[in-house]
Residue, then its C-alpha position, 0 to 999 in steps of 0.5 A: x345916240x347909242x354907240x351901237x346905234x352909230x355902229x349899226x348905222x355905218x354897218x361897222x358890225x360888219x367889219x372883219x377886222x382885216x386891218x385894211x383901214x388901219x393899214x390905208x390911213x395916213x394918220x395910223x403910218x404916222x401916229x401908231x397909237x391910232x387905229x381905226x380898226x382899234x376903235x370900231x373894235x372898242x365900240x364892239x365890246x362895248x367901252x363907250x365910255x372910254x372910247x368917248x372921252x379919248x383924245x385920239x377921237x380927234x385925230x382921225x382926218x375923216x379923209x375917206x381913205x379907209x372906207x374906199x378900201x374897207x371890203x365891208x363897206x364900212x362908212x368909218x368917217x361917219x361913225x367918227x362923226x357920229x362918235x364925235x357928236x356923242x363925245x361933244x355931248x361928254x363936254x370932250x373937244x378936240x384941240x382946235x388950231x389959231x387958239x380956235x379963232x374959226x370956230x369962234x367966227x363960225x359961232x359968231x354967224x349963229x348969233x345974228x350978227x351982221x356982216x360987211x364981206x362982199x365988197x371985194x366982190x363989186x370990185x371983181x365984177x358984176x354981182x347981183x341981190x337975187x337972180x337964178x345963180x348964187x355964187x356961195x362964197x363960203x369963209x374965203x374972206x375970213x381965210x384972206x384975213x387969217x392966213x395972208x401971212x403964209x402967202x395964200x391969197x384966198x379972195x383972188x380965187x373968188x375974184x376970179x370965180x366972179x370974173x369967169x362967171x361974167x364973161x360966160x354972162x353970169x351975174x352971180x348972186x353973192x349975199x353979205x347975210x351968207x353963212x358958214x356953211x357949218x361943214x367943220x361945226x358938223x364934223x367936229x360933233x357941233x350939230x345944233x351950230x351946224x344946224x342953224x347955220x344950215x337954215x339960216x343959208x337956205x333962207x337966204x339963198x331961197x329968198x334970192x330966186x336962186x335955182x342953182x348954187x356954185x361953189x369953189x369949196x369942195x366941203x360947201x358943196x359936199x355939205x350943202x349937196x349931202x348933209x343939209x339933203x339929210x338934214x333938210x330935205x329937198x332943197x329947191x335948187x340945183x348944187x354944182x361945183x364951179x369945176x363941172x360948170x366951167x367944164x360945160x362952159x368949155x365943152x359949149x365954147x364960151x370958155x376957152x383957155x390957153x395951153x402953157x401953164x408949164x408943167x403941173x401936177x394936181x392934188x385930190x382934195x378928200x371931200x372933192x374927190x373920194x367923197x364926191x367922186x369927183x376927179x376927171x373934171x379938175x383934170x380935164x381942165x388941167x390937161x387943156x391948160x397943160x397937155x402932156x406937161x400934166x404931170x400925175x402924183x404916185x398917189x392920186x384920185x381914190x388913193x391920193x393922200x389928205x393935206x394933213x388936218x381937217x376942221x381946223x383941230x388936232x393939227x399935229x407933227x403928224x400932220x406936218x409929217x403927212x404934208x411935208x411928203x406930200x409936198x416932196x410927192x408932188x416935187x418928185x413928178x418934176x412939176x413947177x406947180x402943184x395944183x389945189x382944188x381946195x381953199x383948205x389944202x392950199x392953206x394946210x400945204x402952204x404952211x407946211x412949204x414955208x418951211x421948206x427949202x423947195x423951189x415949187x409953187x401952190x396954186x388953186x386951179x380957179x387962179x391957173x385956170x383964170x390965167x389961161x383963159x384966152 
């Protein structure tokens, strides 16, 4: 694809070089030498070639915030994207985190090997091979192994999906033949990896009867419900976020939870909320949990701030920079905890908070939720 296709595409020849997308992104305040609106601008005159094979191509955290407040429209985290695939194509690649141990794994997945990582699910609860509702479970088992050492319990998140979902009298589905779901392979402009492990997952989840999928991870459900729709057409089955599942569980009554979390305060994860639209469900639960001990963060919902680093590459000192505040944001609403939606958050926060002198917990909500429940 032409640059100019991928800037036809996103509209970006529509922008009015107004600033607001430099001005809004979390990189640019931390980075100056980069600029959102310095690369559309590159690929308007023209300089394809040096715009591909810059290194601050990489850095952009493709958290939306610049296209939530772009006056034109412009879709700038897919032209990165689609600029990225373009670049991968150059033999250019970002510089990818943990000596790029998850994109090893996530290109492992494409090669048929066979994988043993649903036995914690057994010992969770009731877990079935086929039936109406698959419970994605994404690369959690792979986070409990890498990121154990930060103090982030990744499969006690999962354990307690399974848990949940029983006691609503759902037997999930979870399959050791699952996959990535190839959501950092596609941004970080791997599309033929993300492709196979697109089809290999509809295969599997086709062949156990499922009529919906639930997923806990906000970039599973976000890929699964936009990019393999894109990419694959009509799925055959329904996506939903565990969260807007739970919600109806407790509007029904089969869900029924405590008030007594202590005081709380939640971060928006980029692909849960400016990119699905999806802020009330996370808080409605937290407001039933905490009631007027849930404490809101200066900069939340559509204007709430990335954790820092996105697809496991170019983490920087300005990523720890933009964690690091977002840490001492969340400190200054006065709240014990601050509350995750994101398997990759809690992982990217945690890290920055063990350096830190802060009295403070991080949570997932799946595990706050889980210990309010009556």
């Amino acid at each position: 694809m032409k640059i100019e296709d991928a800037a036809q595409l996103t509209q970006s020849y529509y922008c009015l070089d107004c600033g607001v997308c430099t001005g809004s992104c979390p990189v640019s305040r931390v980075l100056p030498s980069f600029s959102p609106r310095l690369i559309v601008e590159k690929a308007l005159l023209g300089l394809g070639d040096e715009l591909l094979r810059d290194s601050e191509l990489w850095s952009c955290l493709t958290c939306s915030r610049c296209f939530e407040r772009c006056p034109s429209s412009i879709n700038f985290p897919e032209f990165m994207r689609l600029l990225r695939e373009e670049a991968t194509k150059l033999g250019t690649q970002p510089i990818y985190s943990h000596h790029g141990m998850l994109q090893t794994i996530m290109e492992l997945q494409t090669q048929g090997i066979n994988q043993k990582k649903s036995e914690w699910a057994k010992e969770a609860g009731k877990v079935a091979k086929k039936g109406d509702t698959f419970f994605f479970v994404g690369c959690m088992p792979y986070f409990q192994v890498i990121f154990r050492d930060i103090g982030v319990d990744s499969l006690s998140v999962s354990k307690n999906i399974i848990k949940i979902l029983n006691g609503a009298g759902i037997k999930p589905v979870v399959s050791d033949d699952e996959h990535c779901c190839g959501h950092d392979m596609l941004w970080n402009g791997q599309v033929e990896l993300f492709k196979k492990l697109a089809a290999h997952n509809l295969e599997v989840i086709r062949k156990s009867g499922a009529k919906r999928v639930v997923f806990n991870c906000p970039e599973g459900y976000y890929t699964f419900k936009h990019n393999y729709t894109e990419h694959c057409g009509d799925l055959g089955f329904e996506v939903i976020h565990f969260y807007d599942l739970v919600g109806q569980m407790l509007e029904e009554g089969s869900l029924t939870v405590e008030n007594g979390a202590g005081s709380l305060t939640y971060h928006d994860p980029c692909r849960l909320g400016r990119m699905a639209k999806i802020y009330d469900g996370p808080r409605d639960i937290l407001r039933r949990i905490a009631a007027d001990q849930f404490l809101e963060m200066e900069r939340n919902r559509e204007n709430a701030v990335c954790c820092g680093t996105s697809g496991w590459a170019n983490c920087s000192s300005g990523s720890k920079q933009i964690q690091v505040e977002r840490l001492l944001e969340a400190k200054a609403t006065g709240a014990q905890t601050l509350v995750t939606a994101c398997p990759k958050c809690q992982i990217h926060l945690n890290c920055a908070l063990n350096n830190l002198e802060l009295d403070f917990k991080i949570k997932d909500l799946t595990s706050v939720l889980a210990e309010a429940i009556k």
